[in-house]
C-alpha positions in Angstrom: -70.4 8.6 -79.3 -69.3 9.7 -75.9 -65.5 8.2 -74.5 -65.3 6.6 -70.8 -62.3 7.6 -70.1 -59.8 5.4 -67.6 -60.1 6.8 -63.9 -56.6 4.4 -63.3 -54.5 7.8 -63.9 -56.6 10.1 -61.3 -56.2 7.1 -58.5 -52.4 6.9 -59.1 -51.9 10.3 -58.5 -54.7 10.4 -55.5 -52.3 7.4 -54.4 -49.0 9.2 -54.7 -50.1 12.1 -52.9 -52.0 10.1 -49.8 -48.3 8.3 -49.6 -46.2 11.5 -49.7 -48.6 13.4 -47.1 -48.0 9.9 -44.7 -44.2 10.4 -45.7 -44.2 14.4 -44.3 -46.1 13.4 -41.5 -44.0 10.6 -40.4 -40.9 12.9 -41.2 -42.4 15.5 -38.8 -43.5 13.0 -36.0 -40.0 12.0 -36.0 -38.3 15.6 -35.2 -41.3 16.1 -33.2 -40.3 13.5 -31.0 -36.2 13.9 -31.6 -37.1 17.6 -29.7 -38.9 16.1 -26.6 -36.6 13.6 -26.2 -33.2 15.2 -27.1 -34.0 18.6 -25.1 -34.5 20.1 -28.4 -32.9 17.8 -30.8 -29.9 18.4 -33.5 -30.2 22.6 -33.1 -29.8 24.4 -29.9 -32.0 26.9 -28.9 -32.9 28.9 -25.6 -36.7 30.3 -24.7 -36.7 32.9 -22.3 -40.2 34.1 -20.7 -41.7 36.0 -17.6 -43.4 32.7 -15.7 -41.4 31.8 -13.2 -39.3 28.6 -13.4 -41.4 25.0 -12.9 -44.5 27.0 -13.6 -46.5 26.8 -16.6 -45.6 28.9 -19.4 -48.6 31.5 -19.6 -46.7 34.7 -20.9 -45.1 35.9 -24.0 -41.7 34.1 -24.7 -38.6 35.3 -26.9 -35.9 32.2 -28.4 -33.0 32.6 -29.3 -30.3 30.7 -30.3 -27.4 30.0 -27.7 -25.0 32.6 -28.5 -27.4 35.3 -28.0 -28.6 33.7 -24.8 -25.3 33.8 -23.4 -24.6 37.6 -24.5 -27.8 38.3 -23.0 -26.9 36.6 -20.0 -24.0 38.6 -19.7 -25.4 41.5 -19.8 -28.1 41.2 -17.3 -25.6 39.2 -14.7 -23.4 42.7 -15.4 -26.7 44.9 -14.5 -27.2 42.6 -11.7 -23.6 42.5 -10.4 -23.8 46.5 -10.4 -26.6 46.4 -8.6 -28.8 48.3 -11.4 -32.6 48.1 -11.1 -34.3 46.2 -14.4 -35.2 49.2 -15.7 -31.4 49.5 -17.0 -31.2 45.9 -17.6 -34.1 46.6 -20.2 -32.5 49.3 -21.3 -29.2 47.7 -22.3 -30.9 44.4 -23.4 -32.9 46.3 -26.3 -30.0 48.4 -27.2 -28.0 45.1 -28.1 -31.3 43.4 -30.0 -30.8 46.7 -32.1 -27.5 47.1 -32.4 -25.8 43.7 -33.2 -29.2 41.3 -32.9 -27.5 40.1 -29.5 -24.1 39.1 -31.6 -20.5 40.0 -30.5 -20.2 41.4 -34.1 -16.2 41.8 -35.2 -17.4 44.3 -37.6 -19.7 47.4 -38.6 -20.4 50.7 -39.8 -17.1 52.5 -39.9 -14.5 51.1 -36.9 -18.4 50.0 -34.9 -17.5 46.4 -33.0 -19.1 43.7 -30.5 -22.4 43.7 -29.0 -23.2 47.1 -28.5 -21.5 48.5 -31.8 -19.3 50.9 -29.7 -16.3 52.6 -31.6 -12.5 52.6 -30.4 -12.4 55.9 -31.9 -15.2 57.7 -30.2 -13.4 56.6 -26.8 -14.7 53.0 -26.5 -12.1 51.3 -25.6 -9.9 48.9 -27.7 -10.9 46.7 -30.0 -10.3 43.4 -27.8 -12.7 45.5 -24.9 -15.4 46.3 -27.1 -15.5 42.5 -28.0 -15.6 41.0 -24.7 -19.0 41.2 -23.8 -18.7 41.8 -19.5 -16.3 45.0 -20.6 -18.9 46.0 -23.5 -22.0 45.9 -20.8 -20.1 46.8 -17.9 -19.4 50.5 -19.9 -22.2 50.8 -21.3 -24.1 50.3 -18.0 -21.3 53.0 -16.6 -22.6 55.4 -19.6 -26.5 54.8 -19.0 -26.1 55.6 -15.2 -24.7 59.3 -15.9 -27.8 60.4 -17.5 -30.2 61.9 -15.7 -33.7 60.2 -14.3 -32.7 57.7 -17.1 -34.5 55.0 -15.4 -37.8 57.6 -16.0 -37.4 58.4 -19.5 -38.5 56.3 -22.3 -36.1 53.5 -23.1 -35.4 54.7 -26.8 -34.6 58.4 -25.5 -31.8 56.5 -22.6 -30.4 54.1 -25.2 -29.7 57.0 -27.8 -28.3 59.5 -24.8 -25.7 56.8 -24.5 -25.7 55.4 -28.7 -26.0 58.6 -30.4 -27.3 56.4 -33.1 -28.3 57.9 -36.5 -31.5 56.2 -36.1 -32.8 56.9 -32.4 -36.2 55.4 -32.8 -35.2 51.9 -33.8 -34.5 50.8 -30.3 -38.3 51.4 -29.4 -39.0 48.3 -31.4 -37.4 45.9 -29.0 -38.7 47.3 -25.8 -41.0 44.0 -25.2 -38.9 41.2 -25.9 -36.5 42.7 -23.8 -38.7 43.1 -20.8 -38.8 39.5 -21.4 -35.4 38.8 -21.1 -34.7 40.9 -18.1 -37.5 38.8 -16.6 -35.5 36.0 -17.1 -32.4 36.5 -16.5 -32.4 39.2 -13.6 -36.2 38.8 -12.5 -38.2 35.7 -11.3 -38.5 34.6 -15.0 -37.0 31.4 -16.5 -34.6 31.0 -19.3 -35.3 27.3 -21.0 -32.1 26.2 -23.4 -32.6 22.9 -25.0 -30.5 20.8 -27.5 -27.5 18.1 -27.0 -26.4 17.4 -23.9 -22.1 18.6 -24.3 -19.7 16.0 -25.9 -17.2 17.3 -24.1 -15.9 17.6 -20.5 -16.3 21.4 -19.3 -13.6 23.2 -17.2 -15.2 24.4 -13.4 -11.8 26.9 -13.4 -13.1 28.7 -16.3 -16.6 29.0 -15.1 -15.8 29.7 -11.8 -13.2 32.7 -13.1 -16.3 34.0 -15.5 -18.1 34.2 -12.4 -16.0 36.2 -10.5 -15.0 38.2 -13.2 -18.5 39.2 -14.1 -20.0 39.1 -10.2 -16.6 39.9 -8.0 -16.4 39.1 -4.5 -19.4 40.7 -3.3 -20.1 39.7 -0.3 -23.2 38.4 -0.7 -22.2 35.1 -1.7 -19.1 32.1 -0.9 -18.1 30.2 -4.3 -15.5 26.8 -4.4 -14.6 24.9 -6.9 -15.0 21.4 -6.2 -14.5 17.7 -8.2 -16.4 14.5 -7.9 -18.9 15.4 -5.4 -21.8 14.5 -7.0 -21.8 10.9 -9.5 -23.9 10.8 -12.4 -24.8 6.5 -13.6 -22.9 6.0 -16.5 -24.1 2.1 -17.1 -22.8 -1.2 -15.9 -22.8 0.3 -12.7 -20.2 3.1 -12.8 -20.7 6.3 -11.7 -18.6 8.8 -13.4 -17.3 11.6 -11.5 -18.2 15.2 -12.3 -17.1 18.5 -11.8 -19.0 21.0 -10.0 -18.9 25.1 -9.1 -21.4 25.9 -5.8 -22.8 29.5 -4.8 -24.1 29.5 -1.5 -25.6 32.6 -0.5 -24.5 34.0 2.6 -26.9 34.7 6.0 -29.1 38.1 5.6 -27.9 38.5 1.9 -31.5 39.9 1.3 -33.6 39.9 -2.1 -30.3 41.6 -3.6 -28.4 37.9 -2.6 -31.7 36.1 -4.1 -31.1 38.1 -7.9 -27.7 37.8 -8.0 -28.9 33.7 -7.3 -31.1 33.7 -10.2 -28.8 35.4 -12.7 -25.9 33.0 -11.9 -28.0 29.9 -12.4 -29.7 31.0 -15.7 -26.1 32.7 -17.0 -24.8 28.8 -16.4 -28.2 27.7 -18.7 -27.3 30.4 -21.2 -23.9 29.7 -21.3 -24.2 25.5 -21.1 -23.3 24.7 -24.6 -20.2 26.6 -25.0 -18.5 25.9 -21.5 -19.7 22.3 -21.4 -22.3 22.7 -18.2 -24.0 19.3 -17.7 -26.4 20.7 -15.1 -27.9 23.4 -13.1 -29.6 23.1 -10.0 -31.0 26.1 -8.1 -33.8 26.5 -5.8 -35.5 22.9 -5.7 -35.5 22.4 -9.4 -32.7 21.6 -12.0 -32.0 21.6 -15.5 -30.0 18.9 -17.3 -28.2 19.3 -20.7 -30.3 17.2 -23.4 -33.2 16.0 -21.4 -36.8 17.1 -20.6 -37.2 19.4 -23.9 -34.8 21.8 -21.9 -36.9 22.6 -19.4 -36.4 23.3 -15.7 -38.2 20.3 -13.5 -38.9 19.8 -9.7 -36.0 18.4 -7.4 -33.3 18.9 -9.0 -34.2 16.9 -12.3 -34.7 13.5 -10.7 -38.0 14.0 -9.8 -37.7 12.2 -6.3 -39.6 12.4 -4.1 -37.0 13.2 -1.5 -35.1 16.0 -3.3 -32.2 15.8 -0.2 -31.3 12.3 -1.4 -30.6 13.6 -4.7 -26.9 14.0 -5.1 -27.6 17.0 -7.6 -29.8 18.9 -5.2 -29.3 22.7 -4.2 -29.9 23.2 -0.8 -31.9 27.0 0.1 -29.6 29.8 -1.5 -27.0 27.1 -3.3 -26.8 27.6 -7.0 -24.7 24.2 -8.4 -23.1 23.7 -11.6 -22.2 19.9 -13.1 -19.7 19.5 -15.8 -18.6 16.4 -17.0 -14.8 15.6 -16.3 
């Protein structure tokens, strides 16, 4: 005689399993909505691509977390400040994805340090210079332009002219991604960084001193620190006051004027988390620590439809930067 046996056990564990797939899906849901309405929720990161900022993102992208956005901020802003083409920009880009994975390293092989693995005793420079990421691009760039037609030869062949790494083909690898961050960062790209908005108040002196440091007074652009300009609603009707450092681009500064624009507002993006920028606002759009999945949006942020009455709004050729106080 045949047993019937008791189909109770199957439906328990058909049970448990439909309850722990609605648990996983409610877990995900939640972080889902945590990075669309947190800019990116409890980890930072940065999405740099090649479509051009408010426009729809249509072309490969490379992320990143936000200490290799900034160094690779730095480094283009350098190539731009020198006035190098992208082609170098590229160039040095790759060479750092290879070298350090875009990390200002405080080791390596033998006495190699900081973002481009250079070596105080093949002529570097000191160890504090190699790990100070405008010295370690701006040589590097200085290196890059003494070879000739480097801007013609194939970027492996110009990085290892300047490395003389043991492996001279690895830098090939990163050609691509780093066409995408030059598009960012030096061409008419956009660099996206979401996460927390800062705890902190961020210091416009330091900012403003990168800035200089890394762009000089070139001529093509006027730069002030200023204080409480702009408010920013902090509930029960006060407006806190914020700190803020303006470019403004000077008459018949050209496309060269435009660039240098664009890398300064996307170096503040890149460099928003560890220098306590609240907000960026360049060329009718804005970005905003913490809100709108980290993306760049129309008029500043606000979304008005009057983008003048916002009092975050860049005029034609300003570049703004919020901190809080």
């Amino acid at each position: 005689m045949s047993e019937t046996r008791d189909p109770r056990p199957r439906r328990r564990r058909l049970l448990r399993a439909a309850v722990g797939m609605l648990v996983l899906l409610a877990v995900i849901g939640y972080f889902a909505v945590q990075h669309d309405s947190n800019g990116g929720g409890g980890a930072p990161f940065c999405v740099a691509s090649a479509d051009p900022v408010g426009g729809e993102e249509t072309s490969e992208t490379y992320e990143m977390s936000p200490e290799q956005a900034a160094n690779a901020a730095t480094i283009a802003a350098v190539g731009v400040a020198k006035g190098l083409p992208d082609r170098a920009v590229t160039i040095a880009l790759a060479t750092a994805m290879q070298e350090s994975a875009l990390r200002n390293l405080d080791h390596g092989d033998r006495d190699s340090l900081g973002l481009f693995q250079q070596r105080p005793s093949m002529g570097w420079g000191t160890p504090a210079q190699i790990t100070d990421p405008v010295y370690s691009a701006g040589i590097f760039y200085d290196h890059l332009v003494d070879v000739p037609g480097y801007s013609r030869l194939p970027l492996t062949v110009a990085a290892q002219k300047v490395q003389r790494s043991g492996f001279p083909q690895a830098y090939a690898k990163h050609e691509p991604d780093a066409t995408v961050l030059t598009a960012a960062f030096a061409g008419g790209g956009t660099l996206n960084c979401g996460g927390p908005a800062p705890t902190g108040p961020g210091n416009p002196e330091e900012v403003r001193a990168d800035l200089i440091r890394i762009f000089g007074k070139d001529g093509t652009h006027t730069m002030s620190a200023q204080g409480g300009q702009a408010g920013r609603n902090t509930g029960g009707g006060q407006v806190a006051a914020e700190a803020e450092v303006t470019l403004t681009e000077k008459k018949n500064g050209g496309e060269d004027a435009t660039r240098r624009s664009r890398a300064m507002a996307h170096w503040a993006v890149a460099h928003s988390k560890a220098m306590g920028i609240s907000r960026v606002s360049y060329g009718r759009h804005g970005w905003i620590a913490g809100k709108d999945r980290g993306r760049w949006q129309d008029k500043g942020g606000t979304g008005t439809k009057d983008g003048a009455k916002d009092p975050h709004y860049a005029g034609p050729g300003e570049v703004r930067i919020f901190m809080a106080r």
